[in-house]
Steps between C-alpha positions, in 0.01 A plus 500: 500500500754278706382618820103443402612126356672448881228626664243253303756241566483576905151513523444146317754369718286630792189382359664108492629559836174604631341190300782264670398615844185484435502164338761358803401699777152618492322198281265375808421882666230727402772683182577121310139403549320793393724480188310213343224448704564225715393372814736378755497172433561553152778754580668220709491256219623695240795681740749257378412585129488859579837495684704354195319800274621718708826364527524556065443859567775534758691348274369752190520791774869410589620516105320826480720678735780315370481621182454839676826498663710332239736658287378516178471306223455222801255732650336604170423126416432374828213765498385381173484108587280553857280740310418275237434219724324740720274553166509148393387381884212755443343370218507188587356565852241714301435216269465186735390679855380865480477777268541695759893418489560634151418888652669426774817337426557499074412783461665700762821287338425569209515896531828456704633253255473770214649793723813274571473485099457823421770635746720289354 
């Protein structure tokens, strides 16, 4: 069960490391734009909003594999904290921008949040 919890754990921190790039990096190409629908003119507006979102989920990607390689019970509740706000972020993205977000990121956070749990 610990290896399927690290596992989870990885691939969330790869999906907010994909999300920082492509919230930094990619905002005003064809990948950022498509993403929401916008034009270029609306991608350029909103790149400076975009690049601090995507700057969070760095930061939520970089506790991840912290709490991956840390000794445990640092590791073991370092895991716990990003996943939760991983969750928390979710819903509230779901709630005030798109309900897309609460597939995509709570619940995906969610499932890893309870293997951490469960290995435990």
């Amino acid at each position: 069960m610990q290896t399927l919890a690290n596992v989870l754990v990885g691939l969330i921190a790869a999906l907010h490391a994909y999300i920082l790039v492509l919230e930094m990096f990619l905002w005003e190409r064809r990948p950022g734009r498509e993403l929401h629908g916008f034009d270029p003119a609306m991608a350029k507006a909103t790149a400076p909003l975009a690049a601090n979102q995507g700057l969070y989920n760095g930061f939520l990607a970089a506790g991840l594999v912290w709490g991956l390689i840390a000794d445990d019970p640092t590791g073991f509740r370092v895991q716990v904290f990003f996943l939760v706000c991983v969750v928390v972020a979710g819903v509230y993205g779901a709630a005030t921008a798109n309900r897309r977000i609460l597939f995509v990121q709570a619940l995906p956070g969610a499932v890893a949040l309870a293997a951490v749990l469960a290995a435990r």
